[in-house]
Backbone as a printed PyTorch tensor [residue, N CA C, xyz], in Angstrom:
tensor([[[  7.2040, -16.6090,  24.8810],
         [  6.4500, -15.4670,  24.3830],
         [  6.8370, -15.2070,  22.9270]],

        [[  5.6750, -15.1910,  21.8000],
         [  6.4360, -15.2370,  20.7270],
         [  6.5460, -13.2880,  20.5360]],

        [[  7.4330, -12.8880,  19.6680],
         [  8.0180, -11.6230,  19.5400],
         [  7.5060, -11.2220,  18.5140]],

        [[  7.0110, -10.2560,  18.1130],
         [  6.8350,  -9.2010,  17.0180],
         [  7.3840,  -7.9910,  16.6020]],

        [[  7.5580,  -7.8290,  15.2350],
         [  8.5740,  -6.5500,  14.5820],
         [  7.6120,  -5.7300,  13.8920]],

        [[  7.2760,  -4.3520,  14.9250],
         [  6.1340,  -3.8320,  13.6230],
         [  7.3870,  -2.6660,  13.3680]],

        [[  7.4500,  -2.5490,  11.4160],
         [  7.9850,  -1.9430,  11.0840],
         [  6.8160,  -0.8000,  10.1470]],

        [[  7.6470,   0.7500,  10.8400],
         [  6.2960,   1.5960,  10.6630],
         [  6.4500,   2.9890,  10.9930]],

        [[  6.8200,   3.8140,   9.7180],
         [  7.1410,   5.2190,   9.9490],
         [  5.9250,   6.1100,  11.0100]],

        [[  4.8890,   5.3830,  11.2560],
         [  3.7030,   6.1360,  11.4300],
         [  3.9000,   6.2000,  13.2090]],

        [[  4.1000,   6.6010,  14.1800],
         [  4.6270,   6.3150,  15.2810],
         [  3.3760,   6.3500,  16.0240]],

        [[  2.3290,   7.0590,  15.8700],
         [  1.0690,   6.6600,  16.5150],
         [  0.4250,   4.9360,  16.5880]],

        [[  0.2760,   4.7680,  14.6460],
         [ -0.1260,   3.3690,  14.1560],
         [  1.0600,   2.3220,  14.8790]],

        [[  2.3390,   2.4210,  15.1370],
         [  2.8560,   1.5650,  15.6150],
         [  3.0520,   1.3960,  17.5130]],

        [[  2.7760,   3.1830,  17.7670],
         [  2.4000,   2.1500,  19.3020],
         [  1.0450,   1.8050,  19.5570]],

        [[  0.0180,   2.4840,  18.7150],
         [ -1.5790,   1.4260,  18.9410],
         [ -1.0840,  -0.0030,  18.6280]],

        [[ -0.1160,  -0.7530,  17.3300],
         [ -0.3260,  -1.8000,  17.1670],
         [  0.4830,  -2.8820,  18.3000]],

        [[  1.6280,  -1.6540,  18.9650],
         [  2.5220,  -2.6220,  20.0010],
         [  1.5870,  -2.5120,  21.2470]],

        [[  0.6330,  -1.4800,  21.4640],
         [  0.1000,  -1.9730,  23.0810],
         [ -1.1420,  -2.6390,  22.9420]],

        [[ -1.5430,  -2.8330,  21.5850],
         [ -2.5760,  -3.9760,  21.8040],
         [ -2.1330,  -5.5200,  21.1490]],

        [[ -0.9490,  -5.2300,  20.7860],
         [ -0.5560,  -6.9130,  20.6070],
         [  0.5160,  -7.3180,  21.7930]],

        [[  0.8380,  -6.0780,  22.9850],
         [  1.4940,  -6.7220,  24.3350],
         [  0.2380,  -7.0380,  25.4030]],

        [[ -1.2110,  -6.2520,  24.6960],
         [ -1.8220,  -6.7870,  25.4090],
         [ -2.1150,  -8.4700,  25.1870]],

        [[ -2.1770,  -8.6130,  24.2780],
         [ -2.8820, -10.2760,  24.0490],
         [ -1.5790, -11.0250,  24.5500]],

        [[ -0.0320, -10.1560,  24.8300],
         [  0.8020, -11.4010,  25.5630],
         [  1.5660, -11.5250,  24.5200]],

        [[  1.9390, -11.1370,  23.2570],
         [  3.1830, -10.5890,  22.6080],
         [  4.4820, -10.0660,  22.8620]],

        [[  5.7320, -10.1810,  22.5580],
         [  6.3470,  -8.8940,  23.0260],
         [  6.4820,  -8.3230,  21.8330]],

        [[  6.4640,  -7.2140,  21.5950],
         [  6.9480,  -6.4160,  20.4350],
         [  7.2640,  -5.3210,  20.7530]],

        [[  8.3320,  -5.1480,  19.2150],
         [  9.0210,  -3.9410,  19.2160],
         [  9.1720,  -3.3920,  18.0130]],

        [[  9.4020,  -2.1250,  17.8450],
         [  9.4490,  -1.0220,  16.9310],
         [ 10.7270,  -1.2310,  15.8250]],

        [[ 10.1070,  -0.5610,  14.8630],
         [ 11.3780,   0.1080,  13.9010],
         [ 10.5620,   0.8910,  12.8090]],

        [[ 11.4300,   2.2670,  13.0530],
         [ 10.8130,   3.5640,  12.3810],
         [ 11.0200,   3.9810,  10.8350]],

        [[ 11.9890,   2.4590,  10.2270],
         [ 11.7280,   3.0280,   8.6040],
         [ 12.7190,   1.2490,   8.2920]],

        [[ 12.3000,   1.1080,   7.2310],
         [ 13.1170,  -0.0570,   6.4950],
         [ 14.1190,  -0.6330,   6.9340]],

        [[ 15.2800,   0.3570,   6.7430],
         [ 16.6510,   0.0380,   7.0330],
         [ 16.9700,  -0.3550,   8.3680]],

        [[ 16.1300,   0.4460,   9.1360],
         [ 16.4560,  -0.3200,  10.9600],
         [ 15.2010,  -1.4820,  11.0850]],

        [[ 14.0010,  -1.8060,  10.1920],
         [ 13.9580,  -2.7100,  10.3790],
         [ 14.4010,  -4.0030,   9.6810]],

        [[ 15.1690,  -3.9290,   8.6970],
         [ 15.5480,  -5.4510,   8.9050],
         [ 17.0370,  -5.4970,   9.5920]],

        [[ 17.5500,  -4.4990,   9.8040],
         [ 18.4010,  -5.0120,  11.0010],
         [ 18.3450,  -5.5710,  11.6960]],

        [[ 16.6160,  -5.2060,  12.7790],
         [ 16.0310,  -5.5770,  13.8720],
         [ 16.1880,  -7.0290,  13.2150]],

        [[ 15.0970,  -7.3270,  12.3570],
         [ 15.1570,  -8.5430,  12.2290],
         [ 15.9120,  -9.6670,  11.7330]],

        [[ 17.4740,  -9.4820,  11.2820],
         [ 18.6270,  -9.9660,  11.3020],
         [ 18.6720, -10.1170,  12.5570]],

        [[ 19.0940,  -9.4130,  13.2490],
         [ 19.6060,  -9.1290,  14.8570],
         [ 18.4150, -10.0510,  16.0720]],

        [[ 17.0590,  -9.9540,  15.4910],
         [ 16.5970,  -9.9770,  17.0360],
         [ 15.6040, -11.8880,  16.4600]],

        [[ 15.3910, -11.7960,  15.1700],
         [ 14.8150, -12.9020,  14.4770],
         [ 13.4550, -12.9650,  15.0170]],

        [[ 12.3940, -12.5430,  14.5640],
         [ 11.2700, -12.0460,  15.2570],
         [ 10.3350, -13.2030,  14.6860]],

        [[  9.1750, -13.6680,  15.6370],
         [  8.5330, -14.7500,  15.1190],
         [  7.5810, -14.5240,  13.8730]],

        [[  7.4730, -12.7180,  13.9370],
         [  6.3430, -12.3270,  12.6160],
         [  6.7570, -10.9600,  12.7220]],

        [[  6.8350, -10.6200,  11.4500],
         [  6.8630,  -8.5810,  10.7160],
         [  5.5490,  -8.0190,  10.2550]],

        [[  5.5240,  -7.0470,  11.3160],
         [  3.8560,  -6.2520,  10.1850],
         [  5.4080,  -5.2930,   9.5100]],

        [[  4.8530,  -5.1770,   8.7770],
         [  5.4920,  -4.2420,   7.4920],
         [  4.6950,  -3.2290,   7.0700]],

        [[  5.3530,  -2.2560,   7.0570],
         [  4.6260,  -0.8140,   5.7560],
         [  5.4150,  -0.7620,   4.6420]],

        [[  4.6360,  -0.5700,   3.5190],
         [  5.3550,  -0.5630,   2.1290],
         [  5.8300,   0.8770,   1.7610]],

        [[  5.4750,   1.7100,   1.9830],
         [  5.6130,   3.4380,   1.5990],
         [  6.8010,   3.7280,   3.0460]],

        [[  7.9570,   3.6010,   3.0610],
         [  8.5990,   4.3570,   4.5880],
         [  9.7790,   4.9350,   3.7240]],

        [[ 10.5590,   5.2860,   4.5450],
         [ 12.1030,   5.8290,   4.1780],
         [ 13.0840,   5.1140,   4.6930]],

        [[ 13.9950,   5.0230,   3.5540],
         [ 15.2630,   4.5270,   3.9080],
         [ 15.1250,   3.3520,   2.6850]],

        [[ 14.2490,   2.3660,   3.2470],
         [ 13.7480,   1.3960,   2.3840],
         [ 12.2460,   0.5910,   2.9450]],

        [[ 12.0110,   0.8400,   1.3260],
         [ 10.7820,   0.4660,   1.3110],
         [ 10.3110,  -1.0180,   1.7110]],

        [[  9.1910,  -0.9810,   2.3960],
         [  8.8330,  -2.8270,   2.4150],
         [  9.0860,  -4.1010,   1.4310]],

        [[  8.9100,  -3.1920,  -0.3460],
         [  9.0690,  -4.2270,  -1.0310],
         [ 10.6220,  -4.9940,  -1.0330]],

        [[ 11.8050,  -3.9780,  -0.7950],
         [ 12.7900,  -3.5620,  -0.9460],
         [ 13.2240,  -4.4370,   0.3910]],

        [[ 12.7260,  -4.2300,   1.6460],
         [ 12.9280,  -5.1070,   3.0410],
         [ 12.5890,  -6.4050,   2.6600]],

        [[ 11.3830,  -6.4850,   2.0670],
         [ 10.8760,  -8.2300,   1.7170],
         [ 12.3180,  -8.8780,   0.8010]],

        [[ 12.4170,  -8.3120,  -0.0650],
         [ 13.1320,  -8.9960,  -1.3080],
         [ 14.4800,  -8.8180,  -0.3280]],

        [[ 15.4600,  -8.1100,  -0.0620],
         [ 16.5940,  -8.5310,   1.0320],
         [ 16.0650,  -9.3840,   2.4490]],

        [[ 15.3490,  -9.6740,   2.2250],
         [ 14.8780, -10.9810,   3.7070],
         [ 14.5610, -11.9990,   2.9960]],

        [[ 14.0990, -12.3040,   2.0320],
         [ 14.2840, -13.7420,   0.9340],
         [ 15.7570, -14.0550,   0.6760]],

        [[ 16.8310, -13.2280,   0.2260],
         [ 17.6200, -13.3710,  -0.0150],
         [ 18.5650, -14.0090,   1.0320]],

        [[ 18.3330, -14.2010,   2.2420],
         [ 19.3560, -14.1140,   3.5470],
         [ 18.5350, -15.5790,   4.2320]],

        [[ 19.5770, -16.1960,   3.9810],
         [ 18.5090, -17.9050,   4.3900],
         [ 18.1140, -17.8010,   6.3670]],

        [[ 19.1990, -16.9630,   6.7500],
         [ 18.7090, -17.1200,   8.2180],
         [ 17.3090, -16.6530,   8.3070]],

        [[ 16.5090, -15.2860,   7.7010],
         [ 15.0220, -14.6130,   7.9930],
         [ 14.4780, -15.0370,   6.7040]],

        [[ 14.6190, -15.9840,   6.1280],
         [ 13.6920, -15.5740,   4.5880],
         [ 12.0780, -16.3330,   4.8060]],

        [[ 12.1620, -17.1230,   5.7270],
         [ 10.9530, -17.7970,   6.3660],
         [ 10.1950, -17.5780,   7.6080]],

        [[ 10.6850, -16.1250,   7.7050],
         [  9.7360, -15.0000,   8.8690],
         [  8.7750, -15.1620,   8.1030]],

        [[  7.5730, -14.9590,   8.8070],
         [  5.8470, -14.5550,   8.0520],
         [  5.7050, -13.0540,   8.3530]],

        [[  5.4090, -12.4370,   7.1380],
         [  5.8100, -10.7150,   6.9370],
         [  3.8300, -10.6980,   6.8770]],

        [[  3.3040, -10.0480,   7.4170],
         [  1.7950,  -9.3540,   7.1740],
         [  2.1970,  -8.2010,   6.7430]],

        [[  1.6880,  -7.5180,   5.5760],
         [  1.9110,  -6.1760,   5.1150],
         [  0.7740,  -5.0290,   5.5710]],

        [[  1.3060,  -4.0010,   5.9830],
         [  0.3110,  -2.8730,   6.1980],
         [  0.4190,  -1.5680,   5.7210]],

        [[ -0.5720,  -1.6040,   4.8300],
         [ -0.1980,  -0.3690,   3.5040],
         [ -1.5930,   0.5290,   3.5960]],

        [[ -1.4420,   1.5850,   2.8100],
         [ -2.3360,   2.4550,   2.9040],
         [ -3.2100,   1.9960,   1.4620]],

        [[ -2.4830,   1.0540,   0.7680],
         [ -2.7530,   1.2560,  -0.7780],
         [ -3.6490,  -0.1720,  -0.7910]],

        [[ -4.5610,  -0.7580,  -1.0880],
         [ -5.1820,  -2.0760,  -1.5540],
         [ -5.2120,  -2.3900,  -3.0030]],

        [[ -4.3980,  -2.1440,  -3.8210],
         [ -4.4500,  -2.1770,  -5.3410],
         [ -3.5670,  -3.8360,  -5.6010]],

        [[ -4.9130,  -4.1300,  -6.5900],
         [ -4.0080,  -5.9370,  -6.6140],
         [ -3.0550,  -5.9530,  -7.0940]],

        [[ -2.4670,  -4.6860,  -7.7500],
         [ -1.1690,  -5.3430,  -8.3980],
         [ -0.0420,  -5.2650,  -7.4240]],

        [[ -0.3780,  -3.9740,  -5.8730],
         [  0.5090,  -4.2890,  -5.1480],
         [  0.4080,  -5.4820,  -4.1770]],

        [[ -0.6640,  -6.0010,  -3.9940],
         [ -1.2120,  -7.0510,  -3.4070],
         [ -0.0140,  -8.4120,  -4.0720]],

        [[ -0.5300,  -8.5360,  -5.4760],
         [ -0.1620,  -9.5310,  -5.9500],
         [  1.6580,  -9.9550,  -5.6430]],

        [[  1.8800,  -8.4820,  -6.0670],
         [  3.4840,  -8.3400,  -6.0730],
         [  4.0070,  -8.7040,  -4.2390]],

        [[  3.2350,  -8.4660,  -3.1850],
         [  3.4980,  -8.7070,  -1.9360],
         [  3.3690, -10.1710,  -2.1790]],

        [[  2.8040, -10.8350,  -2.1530],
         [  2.4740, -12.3020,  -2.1670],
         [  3.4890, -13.2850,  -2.8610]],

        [[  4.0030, -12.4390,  -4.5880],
         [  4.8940, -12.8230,  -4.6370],
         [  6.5050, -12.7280,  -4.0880]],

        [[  5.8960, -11.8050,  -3.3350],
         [  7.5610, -12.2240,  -2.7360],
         [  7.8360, -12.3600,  -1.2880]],

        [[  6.2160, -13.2870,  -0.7760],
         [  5.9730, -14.4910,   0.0910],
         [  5.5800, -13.7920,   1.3780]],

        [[  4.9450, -12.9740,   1.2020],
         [  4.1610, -11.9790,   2.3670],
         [  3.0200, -13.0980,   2.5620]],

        [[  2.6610, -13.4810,   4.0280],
         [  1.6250, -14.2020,   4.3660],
         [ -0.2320, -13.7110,   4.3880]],

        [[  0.0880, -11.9200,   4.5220],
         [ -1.3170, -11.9240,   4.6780],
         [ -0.6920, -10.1080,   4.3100]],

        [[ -2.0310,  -9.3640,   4.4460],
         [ -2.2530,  -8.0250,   4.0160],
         [ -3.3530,  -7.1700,   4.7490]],

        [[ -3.2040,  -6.2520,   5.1280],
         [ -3.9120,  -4.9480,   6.1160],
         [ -3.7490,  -3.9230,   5.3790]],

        [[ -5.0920,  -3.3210,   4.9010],
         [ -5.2900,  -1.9180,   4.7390],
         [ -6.0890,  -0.8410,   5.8180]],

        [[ -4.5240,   0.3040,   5.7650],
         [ -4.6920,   1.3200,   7.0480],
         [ -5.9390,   1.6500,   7.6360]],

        [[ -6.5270,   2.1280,   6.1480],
         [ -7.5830,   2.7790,   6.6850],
         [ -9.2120,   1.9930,   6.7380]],

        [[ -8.4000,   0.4270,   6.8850],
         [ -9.8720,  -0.4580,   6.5250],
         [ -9.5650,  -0.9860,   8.0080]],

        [[ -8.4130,  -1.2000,   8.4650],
         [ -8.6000,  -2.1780,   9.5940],
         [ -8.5080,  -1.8680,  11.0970]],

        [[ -9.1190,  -2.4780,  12.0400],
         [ -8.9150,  -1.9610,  13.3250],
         [ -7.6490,  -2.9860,  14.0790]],

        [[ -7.1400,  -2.5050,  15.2720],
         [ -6.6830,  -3.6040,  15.9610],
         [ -7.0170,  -4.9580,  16.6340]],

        [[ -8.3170,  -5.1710,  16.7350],
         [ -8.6180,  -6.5850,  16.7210],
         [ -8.5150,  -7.3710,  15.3670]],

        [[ -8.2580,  -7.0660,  14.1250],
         [ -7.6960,  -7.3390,  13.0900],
         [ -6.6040,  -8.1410,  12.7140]],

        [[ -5.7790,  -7.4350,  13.0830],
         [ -4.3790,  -7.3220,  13.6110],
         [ -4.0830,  -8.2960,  14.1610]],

        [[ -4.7960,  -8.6460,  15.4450],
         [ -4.6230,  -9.6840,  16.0980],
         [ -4.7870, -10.7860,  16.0230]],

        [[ -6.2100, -10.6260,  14.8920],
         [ -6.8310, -11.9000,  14.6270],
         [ -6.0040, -12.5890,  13.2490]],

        [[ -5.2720, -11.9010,  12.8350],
         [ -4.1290, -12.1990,  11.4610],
         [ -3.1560, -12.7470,  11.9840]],

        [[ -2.8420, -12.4010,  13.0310],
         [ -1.2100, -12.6290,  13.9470],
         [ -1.6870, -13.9760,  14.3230]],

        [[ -2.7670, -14.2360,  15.2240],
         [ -2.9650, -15.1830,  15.8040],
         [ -3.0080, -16.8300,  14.5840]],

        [[ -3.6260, -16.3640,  13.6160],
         [ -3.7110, -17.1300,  12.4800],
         [ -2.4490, -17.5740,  12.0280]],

        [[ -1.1310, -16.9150,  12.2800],
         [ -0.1530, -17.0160,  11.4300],
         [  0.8700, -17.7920,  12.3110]],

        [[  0.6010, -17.2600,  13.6750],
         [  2.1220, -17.6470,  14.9170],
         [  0.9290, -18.0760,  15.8750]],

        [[  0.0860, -18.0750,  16.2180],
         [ -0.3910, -18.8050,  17.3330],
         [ -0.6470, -17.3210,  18.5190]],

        [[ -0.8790, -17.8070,  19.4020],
         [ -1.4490, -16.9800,  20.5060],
         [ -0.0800, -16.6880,  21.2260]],

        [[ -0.0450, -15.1980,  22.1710],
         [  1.6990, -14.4940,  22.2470],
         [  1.8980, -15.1970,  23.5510]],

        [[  0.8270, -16.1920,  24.1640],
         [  1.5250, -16.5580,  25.5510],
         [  1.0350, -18.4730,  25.2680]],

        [[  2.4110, -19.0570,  24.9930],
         [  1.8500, -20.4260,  25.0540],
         [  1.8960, -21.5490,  26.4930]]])
């Protein structure tokens, strides 16, 4: 079963995104601001990160750039999910090797899924 890390101050947006990506056969799990998630993902090595860029503690850009740095996670595939679509934050995600990008208020959860699936494959092989 591959595993997912949605990291995501928004606690509604992150259990819509964990009970419809345990529906397709995922497991995933939570973390409520930066700092506990890349713990999680030190600790648990997750096959893919949705990320939010705006949280507390530390920010996504701030989680990305300490997960490049650390050779065990630096080749997780991070999807970003921001409220903001502006290319220069776009660009700046990409450069620092984010696989794909979701805006809040553009996307639904079959979205989501259909990005995940693109990136790690389907959650039950």
């Amino acid at each position: 079963m591959k595993r997912i890390l949605v990291v995501e101050d928004e606690s509604l947006l992150s259990e819509l995104l964990r009970k419809k990506l345990a529906d397709e056969g995922y497991y995933v799990f939570l973390a409520k601001d930066g700092e506990e998630g890349l713990e999680q993902i030190r600790t648990q090595k997750p096959d893919l990160v949705l990320l939010d860029i705006v949280m507390p503690r530390l920010n996504g850009f701030e989680v990305l750039e300490r997960m490049r740095k650390d050779s065990s996670i630096k080749d997780i595939p991070v999807i970003i999910i921001s409220n903001s679509g502006q290319s220069t934050e776009i660009e700046e995600a990409k450069h620092k090797g984010v696989v794909d990008w979701l805006i809040k208020t553009e996307f639904d959860p079959i979205e989501v899924v259909k990005k995940v699936k693109k990136h790690i494959g389907p959650g039950m092989e």
